[in-house]
C-alpha positions as CSV (number, residue, x, y, z in Angstrom):
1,X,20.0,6.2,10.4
2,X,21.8,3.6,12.3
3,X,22.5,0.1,10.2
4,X,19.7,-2.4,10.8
5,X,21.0,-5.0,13.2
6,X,20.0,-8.9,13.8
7,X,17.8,-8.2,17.2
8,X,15.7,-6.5,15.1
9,X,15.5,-8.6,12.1
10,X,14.3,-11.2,14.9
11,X,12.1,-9.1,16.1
12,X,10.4,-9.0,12.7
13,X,10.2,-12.6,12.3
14,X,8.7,-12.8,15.8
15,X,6.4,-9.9,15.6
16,X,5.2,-9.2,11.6
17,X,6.5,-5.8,11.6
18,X,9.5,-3.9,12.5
19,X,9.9,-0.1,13.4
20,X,12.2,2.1,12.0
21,X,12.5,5.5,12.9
22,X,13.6,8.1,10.8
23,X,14.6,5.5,8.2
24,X,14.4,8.2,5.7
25,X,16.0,11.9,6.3
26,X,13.4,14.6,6.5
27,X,15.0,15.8,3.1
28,X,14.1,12.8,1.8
29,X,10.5,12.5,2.9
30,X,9.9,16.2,2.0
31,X,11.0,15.7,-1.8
32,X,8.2,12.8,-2.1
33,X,5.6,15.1,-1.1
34,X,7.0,18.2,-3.1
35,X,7.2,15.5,-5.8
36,X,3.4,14.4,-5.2
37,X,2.2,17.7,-4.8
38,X,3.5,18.5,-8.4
39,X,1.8,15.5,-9.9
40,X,-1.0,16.0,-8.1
41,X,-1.2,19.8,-9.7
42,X,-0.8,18.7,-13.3
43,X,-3.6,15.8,-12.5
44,X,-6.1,16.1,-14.6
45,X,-9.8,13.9,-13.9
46,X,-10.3,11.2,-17.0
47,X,-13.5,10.9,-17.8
48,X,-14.0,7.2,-17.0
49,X,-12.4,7.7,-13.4
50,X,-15.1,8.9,-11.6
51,X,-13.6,5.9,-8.9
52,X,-14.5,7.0,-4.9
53,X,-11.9,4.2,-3.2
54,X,-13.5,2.4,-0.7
55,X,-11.9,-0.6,1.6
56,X,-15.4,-1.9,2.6
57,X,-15.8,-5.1,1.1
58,X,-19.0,-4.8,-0.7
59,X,-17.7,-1.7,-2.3
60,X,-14.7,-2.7,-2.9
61,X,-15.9,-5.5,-4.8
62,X,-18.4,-3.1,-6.5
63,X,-16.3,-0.2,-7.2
64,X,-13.1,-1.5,-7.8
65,X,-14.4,-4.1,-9.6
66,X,-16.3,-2.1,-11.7
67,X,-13.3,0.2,-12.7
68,X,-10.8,-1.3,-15.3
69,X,-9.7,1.9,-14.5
70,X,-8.3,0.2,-11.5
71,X,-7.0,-3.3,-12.9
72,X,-5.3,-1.9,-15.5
73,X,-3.2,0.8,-13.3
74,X,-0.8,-1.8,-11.8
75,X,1.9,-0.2,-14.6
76,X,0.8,3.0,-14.7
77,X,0.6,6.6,-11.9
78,X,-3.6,6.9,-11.7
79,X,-5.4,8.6,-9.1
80,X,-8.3,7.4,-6.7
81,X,-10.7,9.7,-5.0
82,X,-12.2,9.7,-1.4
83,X,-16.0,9.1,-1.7
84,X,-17.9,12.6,-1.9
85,X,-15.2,15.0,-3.1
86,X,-16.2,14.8,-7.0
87,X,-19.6,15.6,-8.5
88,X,-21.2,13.5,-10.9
89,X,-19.4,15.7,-13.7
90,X,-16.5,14.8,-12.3
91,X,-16.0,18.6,-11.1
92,X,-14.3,18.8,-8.1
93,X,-16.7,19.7,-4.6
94,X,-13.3,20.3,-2.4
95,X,-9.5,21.2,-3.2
96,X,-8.3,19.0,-5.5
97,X,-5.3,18.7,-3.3
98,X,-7.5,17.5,-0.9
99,X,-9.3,15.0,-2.7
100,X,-7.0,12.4,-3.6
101,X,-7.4,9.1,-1.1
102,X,-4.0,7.6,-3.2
103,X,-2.2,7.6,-6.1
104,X,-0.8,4.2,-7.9
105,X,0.8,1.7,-8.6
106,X,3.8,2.4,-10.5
107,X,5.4,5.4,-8.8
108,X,8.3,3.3,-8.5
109,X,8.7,2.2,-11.7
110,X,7.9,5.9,-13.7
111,X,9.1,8.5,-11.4
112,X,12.2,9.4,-10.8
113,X,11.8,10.7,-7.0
114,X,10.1,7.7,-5.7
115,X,12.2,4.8,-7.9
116,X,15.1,6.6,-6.2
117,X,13.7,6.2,-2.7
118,X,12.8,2.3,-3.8
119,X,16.2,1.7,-4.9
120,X,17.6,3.6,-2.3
121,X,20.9,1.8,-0.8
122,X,19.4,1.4,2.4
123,X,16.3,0.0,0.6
124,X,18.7,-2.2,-0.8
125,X,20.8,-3.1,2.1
126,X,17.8,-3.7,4.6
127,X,16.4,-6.2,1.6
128,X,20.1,-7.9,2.3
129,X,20.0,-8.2,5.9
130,X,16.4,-9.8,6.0
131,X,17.7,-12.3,3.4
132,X,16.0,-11.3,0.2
133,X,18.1,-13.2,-2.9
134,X,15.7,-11.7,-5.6
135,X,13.2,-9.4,-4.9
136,X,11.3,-7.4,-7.3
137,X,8.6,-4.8,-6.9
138,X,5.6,-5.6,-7.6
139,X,3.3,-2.4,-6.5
140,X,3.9,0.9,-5.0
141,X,1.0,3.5,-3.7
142,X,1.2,7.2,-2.1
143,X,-1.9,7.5,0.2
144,X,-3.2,10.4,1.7
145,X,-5.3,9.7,4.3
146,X,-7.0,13.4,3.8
147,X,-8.1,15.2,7.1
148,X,-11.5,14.5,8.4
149,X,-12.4,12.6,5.6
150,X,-9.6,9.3,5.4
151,X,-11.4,6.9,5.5
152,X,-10.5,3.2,7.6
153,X,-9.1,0.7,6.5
154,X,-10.4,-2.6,8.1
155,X,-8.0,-5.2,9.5
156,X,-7.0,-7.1,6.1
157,X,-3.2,-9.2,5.8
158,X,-1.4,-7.5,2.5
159,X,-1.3,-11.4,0.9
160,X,-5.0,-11.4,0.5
161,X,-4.4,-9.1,-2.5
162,X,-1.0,-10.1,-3.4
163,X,-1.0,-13.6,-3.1
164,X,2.2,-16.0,-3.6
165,X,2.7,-19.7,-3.7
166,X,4.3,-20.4,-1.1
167,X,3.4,-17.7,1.2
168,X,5.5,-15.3,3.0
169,X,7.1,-14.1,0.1
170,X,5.4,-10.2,0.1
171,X,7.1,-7.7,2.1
172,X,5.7,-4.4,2.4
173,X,8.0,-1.1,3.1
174,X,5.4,2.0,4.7
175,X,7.0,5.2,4.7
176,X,5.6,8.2,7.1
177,X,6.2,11.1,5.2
178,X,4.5,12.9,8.4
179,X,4.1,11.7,11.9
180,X,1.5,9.1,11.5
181,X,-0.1,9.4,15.6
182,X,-3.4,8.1,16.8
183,X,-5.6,11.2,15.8
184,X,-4.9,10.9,12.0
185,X,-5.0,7.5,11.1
186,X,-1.7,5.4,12.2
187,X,-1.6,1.8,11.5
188,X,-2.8,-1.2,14.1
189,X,-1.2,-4.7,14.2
190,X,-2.0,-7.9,15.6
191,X,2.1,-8.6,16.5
192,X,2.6,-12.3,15.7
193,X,-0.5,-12.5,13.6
194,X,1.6,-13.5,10.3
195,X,1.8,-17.3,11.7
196,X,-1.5,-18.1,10.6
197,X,-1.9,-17.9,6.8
198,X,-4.9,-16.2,5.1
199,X,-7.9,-16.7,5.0
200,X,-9.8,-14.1,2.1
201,X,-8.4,-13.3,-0.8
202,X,-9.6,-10.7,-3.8
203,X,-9.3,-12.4,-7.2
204,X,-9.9,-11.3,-10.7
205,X,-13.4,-12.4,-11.6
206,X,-14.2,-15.1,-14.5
207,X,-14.8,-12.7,-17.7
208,X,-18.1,-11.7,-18.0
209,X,-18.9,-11.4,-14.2
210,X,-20.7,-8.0,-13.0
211,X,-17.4,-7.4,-11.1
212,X,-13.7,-7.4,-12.1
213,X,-12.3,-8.7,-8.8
214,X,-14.1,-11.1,-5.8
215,X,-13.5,-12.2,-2.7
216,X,-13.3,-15.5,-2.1
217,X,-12.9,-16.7,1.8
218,X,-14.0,-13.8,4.7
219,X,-12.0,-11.9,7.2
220,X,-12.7,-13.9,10.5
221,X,-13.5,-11.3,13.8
222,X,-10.4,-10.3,15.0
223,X,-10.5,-9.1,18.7
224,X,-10.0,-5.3,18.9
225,X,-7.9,-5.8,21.7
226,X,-5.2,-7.3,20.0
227,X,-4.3,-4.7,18.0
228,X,-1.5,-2.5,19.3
229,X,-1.2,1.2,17.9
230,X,2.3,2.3,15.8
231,X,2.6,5.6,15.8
232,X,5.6,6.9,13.8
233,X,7.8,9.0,12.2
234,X,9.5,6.7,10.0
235,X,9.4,3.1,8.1
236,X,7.1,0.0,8.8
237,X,8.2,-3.0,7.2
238,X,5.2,-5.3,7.5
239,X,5.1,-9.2,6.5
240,X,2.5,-9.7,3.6
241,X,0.4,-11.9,6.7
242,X,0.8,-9.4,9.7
243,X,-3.0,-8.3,10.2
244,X,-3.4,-4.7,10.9
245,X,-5.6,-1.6,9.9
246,X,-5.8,2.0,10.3
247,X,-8.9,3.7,11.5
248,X,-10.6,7.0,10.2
249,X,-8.4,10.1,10.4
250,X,-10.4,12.4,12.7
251,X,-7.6,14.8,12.8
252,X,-7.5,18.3,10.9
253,X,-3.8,16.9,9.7
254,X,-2.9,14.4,6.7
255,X,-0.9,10.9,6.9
256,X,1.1,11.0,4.0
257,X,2.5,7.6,3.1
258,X,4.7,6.5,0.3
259,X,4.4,2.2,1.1
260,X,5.9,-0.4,-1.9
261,X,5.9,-3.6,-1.7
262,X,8.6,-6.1,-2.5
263,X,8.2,-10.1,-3.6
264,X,10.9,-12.5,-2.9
265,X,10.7,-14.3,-6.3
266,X,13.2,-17.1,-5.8
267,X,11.3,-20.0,-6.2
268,X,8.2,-18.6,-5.8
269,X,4.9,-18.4,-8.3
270,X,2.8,-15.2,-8.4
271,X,-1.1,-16.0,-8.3
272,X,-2.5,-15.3,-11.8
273,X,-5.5,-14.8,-10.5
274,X,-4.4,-11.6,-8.5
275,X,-6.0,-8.0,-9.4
276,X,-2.2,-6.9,-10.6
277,X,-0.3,-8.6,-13.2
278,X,3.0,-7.8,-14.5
279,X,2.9,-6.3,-18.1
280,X,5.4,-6.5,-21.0
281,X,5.6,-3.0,-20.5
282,X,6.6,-3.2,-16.9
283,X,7.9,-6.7,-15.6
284,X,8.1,-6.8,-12.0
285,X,11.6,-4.6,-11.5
286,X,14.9,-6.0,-9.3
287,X,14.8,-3.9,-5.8
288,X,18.5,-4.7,-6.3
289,X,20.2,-2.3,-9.0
Protein backbone atom coordinates (compact mmCIF):
# COMPACT_ATOMS: atom_id res chain seq x y z
CA UNK A 1 0.00 0.00 0.00
CA UNK A 2 1.44 3.08 -1.42
CA UNK A 3 2.10 6.18 1.25
CA UNK A 4 -0.93 8.45 1.40
CA UNK A 5 -0.01 11.55 -0.55
CA UNK A 6 -1.32 15.47 -0.24
CA UNK A 7 -3.76 15.23 -3.53
CA UNK A 8 -5.62 12.93 -1.72
CA UNK A 9 -5.65 14.38 1.68
CA UNK A 10 -7.28 17.37 -0.47
CA UNK A 11 -9.47 15.36 -1.91
CA UNK A 12 -10.86 14.46 1.51
CA UNK A 13 -11.21 17.84 2.59
CA UNK A 14 -13.06 18.63 -0.61
CA UNK A 15 -15.11 15.54 -0.80
CA UNK A 16 -15.93 13.99 2.97
CA UNK A 17 -14.32 10.79 2.23
CA UNK A 18 -11.34 9.37 0.77
CA UNK A 19 -10.77 5.85 -0.93
CA UNK A 20 -8.16 3.67 -0.15
CA UNK A 21 -7.73 0.53 -1.69
CA UNK A 22 -6.26 -2.33 -0.32
CA UNK A 23 -5.17 -0.23 2.73
CA UNK A 24 -4.99 -3.32 4.60
CA UNK A 25 -3.21 -6.75 3.22
CA UNK A 26 -5.58 -9.54 2.67
CA UNK A 27 -3.58 -11.24 5.58
CA UNK A 28 -4.58 -8.65 7.54
CA UNK A 29 -8.28 -8.45 6.82
CA UNK A 30 -8.60 -12.28 6.98
CA UNK A 31 -7.12 -12.41 10.66
CA UNK A 32 -10.09 -9.94 11.74
CA UNK A 33 -12.62 -12.18 10.49
CA UNK A 34 -10.87 -15.52 11.73
CA UNK A 35 -10.60 -13.31 14.90
CA UNK A 36 -14.47 -12.50 14.84
CA UNK A 37 -15.47 -15.69 13.82
CA UNK A 38 -13.84 -17.13 17.13
CA UNK A 39 -15.56 -14.61 19.27
CA UNK A 40 -18.52 -14.99 17.66
CA UNK A 41 -18.33 -19.06 18.52
CA UNK A 42 -17.63 -18.68 22.22
CA UNK A 43 -20.73 -15.90 22.21
CA UNK A 44 -23.02 -16.78 24.40
CA UNK A 45 -26.88 -14.85 24.38
CA UNK A 46 -27.33 -12.88 28.00
CA UNK A 47 -30.48 -13.05 29.03
CA UNK A 48 -31.29 -9.26 29.05
CA UNK A 49 -30.02 -8.94 25.27
CA UNK A 50 -32.73 -10.03 23.52
CA UNK A 51 -31.72 -6.43 21.39
CA UNK A 52 -32.85 -6.76 17.31
CA UNK A 53 -30.66 -3.50 15.98
CA UNK A 54 -32.53 -1.42 14.05
CA UNK A 55 -31.39 2.09 12.30
CA UNK A 56 -35.04 3.28 11.82
CA UNK A 57 -35.52 6.09 13.95
CA UNK A 58 -38.52 5.15 15.86
CA UNK A 59 -36.91 1.93 16.70
CA UNK A 60 -33.96 3.05 17.27
CA UNK A 61 -35.16 5.31 19.80
CA UNK A 62 -37.30 2.45 21.18
CA UNK A 63 -34.98 -0.32 21.10
CA UNK A 64 -31.83 1.09 21.70
CA UNK A 65 -33.15 3.15 24.07
CA UNK A 66 -34.71 0.62 25.93
CA UNK A 67 -31.48 -1.51 26.21
CA UNK A 68 -28.90 -0.39 28.90
CA UNK A 69 -27.61 -3.22 27.38
CA UNK A 70 -26.65 -0.86 24.71
CA UNK A 71 -25.49 2.36 26.62
CA UNK A 72 -23.47 0.65 28.74
CA UNK A 73 -21.30 -1.30 25.90
CA UNK A 74 -19.26 1.69 24.83
CA UNK A 75 -16.19 -0.13 27.01
CA UNK A 76 -17.11 -3.46 26.55
CA UNK A 77 -17.22 -6.45 23.15
CA UNK A 78 -21.45 -7.06 23.19
CA UNK A 79 -23.33 -8.40 20.38
CA UNK A 80 -26.55 -6.99 18.54
CA UNK A 81 -28.83 -9.07 16.60
CA UNK A 82 -30.72 -8.50 13.19
CA UNK A 83 -34.47 -8.34 13.83
CA UNK A 84 -36.09 -11.96 13.48
CA UNK A 85 -33.15 -14.33 14.02
CA UNK A 86 -33.81 -14.96 17.95
CA UNK A 87 -36.98 -16.29 19.47
CA UNK A 88 -38.56 -14.90 22.33
CA UNK A 89 -36.34 -17.41 24.48
CA UNK A 90 -33.59 -15.97 23.11
CA UNK A 91 -32.93 -19.41 21.18
CA UNK A 92 -31.54 -18.88 18.03
CA UNK A 93 -34.15 -19.30 14.60
CA UNK A 94 -30.96 -19.16 12.10
CA UNK A 95 -26.97 -19.88 12.45
CA UNK A 96 -25.80 -18.10 15.08
CA UNK A 97 -23.00 -17.07 12.77
CA UNK A 98 -25.45 -15.67 10.79
CA UNK A 99 -27.35 -13.70 13.16
CA UNK A 100 -25.15 -11.13 14.40
CA UNK A 101 -25.93 -7.42 12.68
CA UNK A 102 -22.56 -6.09 14.77
CA UNK A 103 -20.44 -6.55 17.50
CA UNK A 104 -19.17 -3.40 19.82
CA UNK A 105 -17.67 -1.00 20.85
CA UNK A 106 -14.48 -1.75 22.42
CA UNK A 107 -12.81 -4.22 20.02
CA UNK A 108 -10.10 -1.88 19.95
CA UNK A 109 -9.56 -1.37 23.22
CA UNK A 110 -9.93 -5.48 24.52
CA UNK A 111 -8.69 -7.43 21.66
CA UNK A 112 -5.60 -7.94 20.67
CA UNK A 113 -6.27 -8.52 16.68
CA UNK A 114 -8.28 -5.41 16.18
CA UNK A 115 -6.22 -2.88 18.78
CA UNK A 116 -3.37 -4.00 16.57
CA UNK A 117 -5.09 -3.09 13.30
CA UNK A 118 -6.17 0.48 15.22
CA UNK A 119 -2.78 1.06 16.13
CA UNK A 120 -1.45 -0.17 13.12
CA UNK A 121 1.58 2.21 11.83
CA UNK A 122 -0.22 3.07 8.88
CA UNK A 123 -3.20 3.88 11.12
CA UNK A 124 -0.92 5.96 12.74
CA UNK A 125 0.85 7.57 9.93
CA UNK A 126 -2.35 8.36 7.87
CA UNK A 127 -3.63 10.12 11.34
CA UNK A 128 -0.14 12.22 10.80
CA UNK A 129 -0.60 13.17 7.31
CA UNK A 130 -4.32 14.42 7.82
CA UNK A 131 -3.01 16.56 10.75
CA UNK A 132 -4.30 14.82 13.85
CA UNK A 133 -2.11 16.18 17.06
CA UNK A 134 -4.18 13.98 19.55
CA UNK A 135 -6.55 11.72 18.56
CA UNK A 136 -8.09 9.13 20.66
CA UNK A 137 -10.55 6.35 19.95
CA UNK A 138 -13.54 6.73 21.05
CA UNK A 139 -15.74 3.71 19.47
CA UNK A 140 -14.97 0.81 17.31
CA UNK A 141 -17.78 -1.77 15.70
CA UNK A 142 -17.45 -5.10 13.42
CA UNK A 143 -20.75 -5.16 11.33
CA UNK A 144 -21.95 -7.86 9.38
CA UNK A 145 -24.28 -6.79 7.08
CA UNK A 146 -25.68 -10.68 6.94
CA UNK A 147 -26.90 -11.92 3.44
CA UNK A 148 -30.49 -11.24 2.59
CA UNK A 149 -31.24 -10.00 5.77
CA UNK A 150 -28.75 -6.61 6.43
CA UNK A 151 -30.73 -4.40 6.88
CA UNK A 152 -30.26 -0.34 5.59
CA UNK A 153 -28.93 2.09 7.02
CA UNK A 154 -30.61 5.44 6.22
CA UNK A 155 -28.58 8.53 5.21
CA UNK A 156 -27.34 9.81 8.84
CA UNK A 157 -23.74 12.14 9.28
CA UNK A 158 -21.54 9.97 12.04
CA UNK A 159 -21.58 13.47 14.38
CA UNK A 160 -25.21 13.07 15.07
CA UNK A 161 -24.24 10.30 17.41
CA UNK A 162 -20.79 11.36 18.31
CA UNK A 163 -21.05 14.89 18.67
CA UNK A 164 -18.04 17.43 19.46
CA UNK A 165 -17.77 21.09 20.24
CA UNK A 166 -16.49 22.40 17.77
CA UNK A 167 -17.35 20.14 15.05
CA UNK A 168 -15.30 18.31 12.59
CA UNK A 169 -13.37 16.74 15.11
CA UNK A 170 -14.78 12.78 14.48
CA UNK A 171 -13.09 10.86 11.83
CA UNK A 172 -14.29 7.56 10.97
CA UNK A 173 -11.83 4.63 9.46
CA UNK A 174 -14.26 1.69 7.44
CA UNK A 175 -12.43 -1.27 6.78
CA UNK A 176 -13.82 -3.88 3.90
CA UNK A 177 -12.89 -7.03 5.12
CA UNK A 178 -14.68 -8.26 1.76
CA UNK A 179 -15.53 -6.46 -1.39
CA UNK A 180 -18.27 -4.20 -0.30
CA UNK A 181 -20.17 -3.91 -4.30
CA UNK A 182 -23.69 -2.69 -4.91
CA UNK A 183 -25.54 -6.06 -4.37
CA UNK A 184 -24.54 -6.47 -0.67
CA UNK A 185 -24.77 -3.32 0.83
CA UNK A 186 -21.73 -0.76 0.04
CA UNK A 187 -21.88 2.62 1.41
CA UNK A 188 -23.45 5.92 -0.51
CA UNK A 189 -22.16 9.48 0.06
CA UNK A 190 -23.27 12.89 -0.65
CA UNK A 191 -19.38 14.10 -1.72
CA UNK A 192 -19.02 17.59 -0.23
CA UNK A 193 -21.97 17.06 2.10
CA UNK A 194 -19.64 17.58 5.35
CA UNK A 195 -19.83 21.61 4.76
CA UNK A 196 -23.10 21.92 6.25
CA UNK A 197 -23.15 20.88 9.97
CA UNK A 198 -25.83 18.65 11.46
CA UNK A 199 -28.84 18.86 11.85
CA UNK A 200 -30.30 15.65 14.36
CA UNK A 201 -28.65 14.42 16.90
CA UNK A 202 -29.32 11.18 19.41
CA UNK A 203 -28.94 12.20 23.03
CA UNK A 204 -29.07 10.41 26.29
CA UNK A 205 -32.55 10.98 27.66
CA UNK A 206 -33.34 12.93 31.07
CA UNK A 207 -33.47 10.01 33.74
CA UNK A 208 -36.69 8.63 34.05
CA UNK A 209 -37.70 9.01 30.34
CA UNK A 210 -39.38 5.76 28.70
CA UNK A 211 -36.26 5.80 26.43
CA UNK A 212 -32.46 5.99 27.12
CA UNK A 213 -31.45 8.03 24.14
CA UNK A 214 -33.73 10.73 21.78
CA UNK A 215 -33.42 12.49 18.89
CA UNK A 216 -33.50 15.89 18.93
CA UNK A 217 -33.54 17.85 15.37
CA UNK A 218 -34.69 15.47 12.03
CA UNK A 219 -32.81 14.30 9.04
CA UNK A 220 -33.89 16.80 6.25
CA UNK A 221 -34.85 14.77 2.64
CA UNK A 222 -31.80 14.30 1.02
CA UNK A 223 -32.10 13.88 -2.85
CA UNK A 224 -31.35 10.23 -3.78
CA UNK A 225 -29.56 11.45 -6.59
CA UNK A 226 -26.88 12.79 -4.88
CA UNK A 227 -25.58 9.94 -3.50
CA UNK A 228 -22.75 8.37 -5.40
CA UNK A 229 -22.01 4.42 -4.75
CA UNK A 230 -18.32 3.34 -3.18
CA UNK A 231 -17.80 0.06 -3.89
CA UNK A 232 -14.57 -1.31 -2.42
CA UNK A 233 -12.09 -3.46 -1.38
CA UNK A 234 -10.32 -1.49 1.06
CA UNK A 235 -10.49 1.70 3.62
CA UNK A 236 -13.14 4.64 3.76
CA UNK A 237 -12.10 7.30 5.84
CA UNK A 238 -15.23 9.34 6.22
CA UNK A 239 -15.56 12.99 8.05
CA UNK A 240 -17.89 12.66 11.08
CA UNK A 241 -20.44 15.20 8.65
CA UNK A 242 -20.14 13.37 5.21
CA UNK A 243 -23.86 12.13 4.82
CA UNK A 244 -24.02 8.71 3.37
CA UNK A 245 -25.96 5.24 3.90
CA UNK A 246 -25.89 1.85 2.85
CA UNK A 247 -28.93 0.12 1.50
CA UNK A 248 -30.33 -3.55 2.24
CA UNK A 249 -27.87 -6.34 1.32
CA UNK A 250 -29.97 -8.23 -1.31
CA UNK A 251 -26.94 -10.38 -2.06
CA UNK A 252 -26.45 -14.16 -0.96
CA UNK A 253 -22.82 -12.72 0.28
CA UNK A 254 -21.83 -10.79 3.67
CA UNK A 255 -20.15 -7.06 4.00
CA UNK A 256 -17.88 -7.60 6.70
CA UNK A 257 -16.60 -4.31 8.18
CA UNK A 258 -14.32 -3.57 10.95
CA UNK A 259 -14.96 0.75 11.09
CA UNK A 260 -13.42 2.80 14.41
CA UNK A 261 -13.59 5.99 14.85
CA UNK A 262 -11.10 8.50 15.91
CA UNK A 263 -11.63 12.18 17.86
CA UNK A 264 -9.18 14.93 17.42
CA UNK A 265 -9.22 15.99 21.16
CA UNK A 266 -6.96 19.06 21.04
CA UNK A 267 -9.08 21.65 22.09
CA UNK A 268 -12.04 20.08 21.68
CA UNK A 269 -15.08 19.04 24.32
CA UNK A 270 -16.98 15.71 23.92
CA UNK A 271 -20.86 16.22 24.26
CA UNK A 272 -21.89 14.74 27.68
CA UNK A 273 -25.00 14.25 26.48
CA UNK A 274 -23.81 11.61 23.81
CA UNK A 275 -25.12 7.77 24.05
CA UNK A 276 -21.15 6.82 24.74
CA UNK A 277 -19.12 8.16 27.49
CA UNK A 278 -15.69 7.33 28.43
CA UNK A 279 -15.35 5.19 31.65
CA UNK A 280 -12.69 5.08 34.34
CA UNK A 281 -12.21 1.72 33.14
CA UNK A 282 -11.57 2.71 29.58
CA UNK A 283 -10.65 6.55 28.88
CA UNK A 284 -10.73 7.35 25.38
CA UNK A 285 -7.14 5.59 24.23
CA UNK A 286 -4.15 7.69 22.14
CA UNK A 287 -4.44 6.29 18.23
CA UNK A 288 -0.82 7.31 18.68
CA UNK A 289 1.27 4.53 20.67
Amino acid sequence: MASVTQQQIQKFHKDGFLVLEQFFSAEECDSMRSQIQRIVAEMEVPPHCRTAFSTRQEEQVQEQGSSDYFLTSGDKIRFFFEKGVLDEKGNFLIPKEKSVSKIGHALHAYDPVFKQITHSPKVQELGRKLGLERPVVVQSMYIFKQPRIGGEVTPHQDASFLHTEPLGRILGFWIALEDATQENGCLWFIPGSHTNGITRRMVRAPSGASTCVEFVGSEPAYDDKQFIPLPISGLILIHGEVVHKSELNSSESSRHVFTFHVMEAKGTTWSKENWLQPTPELPFPSLYT
